[in-house]
C-alpha positions as CSV (number, residue, x, y, z in Angstrom):
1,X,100.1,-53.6,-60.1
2,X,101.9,-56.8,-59.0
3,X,104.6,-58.4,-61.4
4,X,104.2,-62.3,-60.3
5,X,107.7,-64.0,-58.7
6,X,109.1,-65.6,-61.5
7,X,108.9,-62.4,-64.0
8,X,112.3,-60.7,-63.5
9,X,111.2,-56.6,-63.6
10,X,115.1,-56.1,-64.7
11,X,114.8,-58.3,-68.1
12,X,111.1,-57.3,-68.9
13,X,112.8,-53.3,-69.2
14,X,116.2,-54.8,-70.4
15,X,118.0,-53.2,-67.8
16,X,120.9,-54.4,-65.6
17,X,120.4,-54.8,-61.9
18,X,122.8,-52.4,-60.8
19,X,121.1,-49.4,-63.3
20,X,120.3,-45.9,-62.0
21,X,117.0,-44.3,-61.8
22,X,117.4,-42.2,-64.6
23,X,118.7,-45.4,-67.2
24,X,115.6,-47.6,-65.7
25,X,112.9,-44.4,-66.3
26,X,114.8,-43.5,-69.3
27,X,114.3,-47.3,-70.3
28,X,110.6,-47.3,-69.2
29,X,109.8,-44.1,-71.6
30,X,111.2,-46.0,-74.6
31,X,109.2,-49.2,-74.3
32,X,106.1,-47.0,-73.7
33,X,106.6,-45.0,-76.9
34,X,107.8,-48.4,-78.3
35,X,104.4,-50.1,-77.3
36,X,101.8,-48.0,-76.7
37,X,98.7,-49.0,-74.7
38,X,96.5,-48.4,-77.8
39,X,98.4,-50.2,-79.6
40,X,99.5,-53.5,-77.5
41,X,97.9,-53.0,-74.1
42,X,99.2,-56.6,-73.0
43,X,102.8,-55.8,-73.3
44,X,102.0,-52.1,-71.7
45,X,100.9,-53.9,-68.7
46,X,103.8,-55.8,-68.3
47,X,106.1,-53.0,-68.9
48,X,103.7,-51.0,-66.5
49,X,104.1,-53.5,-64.2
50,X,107.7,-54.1,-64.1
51,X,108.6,-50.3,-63.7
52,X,106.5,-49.9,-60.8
53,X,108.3,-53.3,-59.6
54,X,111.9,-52.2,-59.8
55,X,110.4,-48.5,-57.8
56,X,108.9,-50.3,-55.0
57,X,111.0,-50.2,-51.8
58,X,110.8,-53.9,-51.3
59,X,112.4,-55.0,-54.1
60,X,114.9,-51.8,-53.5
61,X,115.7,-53.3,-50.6
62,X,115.6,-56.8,-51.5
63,X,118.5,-55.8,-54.0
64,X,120.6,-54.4,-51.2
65,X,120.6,-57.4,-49.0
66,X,120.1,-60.3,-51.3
67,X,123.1,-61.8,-53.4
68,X,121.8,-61.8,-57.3
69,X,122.8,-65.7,-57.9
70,X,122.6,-67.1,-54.6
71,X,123.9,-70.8,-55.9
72,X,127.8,-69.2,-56.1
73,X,127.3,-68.3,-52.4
74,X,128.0,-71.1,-49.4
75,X,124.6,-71.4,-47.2
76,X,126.1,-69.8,-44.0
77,X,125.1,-72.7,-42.2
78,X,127.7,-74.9,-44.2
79,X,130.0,-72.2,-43.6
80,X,129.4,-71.9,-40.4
81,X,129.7,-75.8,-39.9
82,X,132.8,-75.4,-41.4
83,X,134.6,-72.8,-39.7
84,X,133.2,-74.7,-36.3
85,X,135.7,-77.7,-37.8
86,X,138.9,-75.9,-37.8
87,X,140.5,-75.4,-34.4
88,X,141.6,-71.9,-33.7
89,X,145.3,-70.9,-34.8
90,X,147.1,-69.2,-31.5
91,X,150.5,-67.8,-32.1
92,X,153.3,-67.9,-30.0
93,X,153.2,-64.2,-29.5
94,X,149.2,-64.0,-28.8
95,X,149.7,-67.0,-25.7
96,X,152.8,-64.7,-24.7
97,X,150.6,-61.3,-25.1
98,X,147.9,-63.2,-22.3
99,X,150.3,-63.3,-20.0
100,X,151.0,-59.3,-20.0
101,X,147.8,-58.4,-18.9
102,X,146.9,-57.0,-15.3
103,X,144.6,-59.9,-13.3
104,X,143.6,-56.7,-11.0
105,X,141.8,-53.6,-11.5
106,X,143.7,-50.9,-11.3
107,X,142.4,-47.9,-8.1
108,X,143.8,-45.1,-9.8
109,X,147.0,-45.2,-7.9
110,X,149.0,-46.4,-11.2
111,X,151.5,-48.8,-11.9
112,X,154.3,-47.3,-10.8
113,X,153.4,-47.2,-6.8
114,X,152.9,-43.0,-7.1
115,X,150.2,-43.4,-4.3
116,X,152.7,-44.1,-1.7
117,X,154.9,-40.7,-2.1
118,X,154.2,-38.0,0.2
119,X,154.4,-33.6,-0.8
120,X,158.0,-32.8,0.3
């Protein structure tokens, strides 16, 4: 059973997003005893269908990665644009810190010359 996109699983059970298993099945088992399928099969399918919804990996998933109100969130593109405008800050101290490091590989002998001594 397939919920369609614009039925939101979460406010068919009245359940928040960030609900456990136990509140969404505890949830589910009061709308069922609530509407029975003898009763109102129509809204038992769409209960049905929305707990079997908010199970299915996908959507698990889906709620991991995707933020909930995307319109609050910059497109990264325009935040990427943006970050691409300002010019990088460089310290003082991280041009200074450049200049410390070794331009050659080092051949084990170490810095301080130790290759040079001879066993007395």
């Amino acid at each position: 059973m397939e919920t369609s996109p614009t039925i939101d699983p979460f406010a068919v059970l009245g359940v928040s997003i960030e609900a456990t298993e136990e509140e969404v099945r505890g949830r589910y088992l009061d709308l069922v005893r609530q509407y029975p399928p003898e009763r109102d099969p129509a809204k038992f399918r769409e209960i049905r269908a929305a707990f079997d919804a908010i199970k299915d990996p996908l959507l698990i998933a889906q709620r991991l990665v995707v933020v909930p109100n995307e319109d609050m969130v910059p497109k990264w593109l325009d935040a990427i644009k943006d970050e691409e405008r300002k010019p990088p800050i460089l310290t003082p101290a991280f041009i200074l810190s450049l200049g410390n490091r070794d331009s050659e590989p080092r051949d084990g002998a170490g810095a301080s010359g130790e290759a040079g001594k001879s066993n007395e």
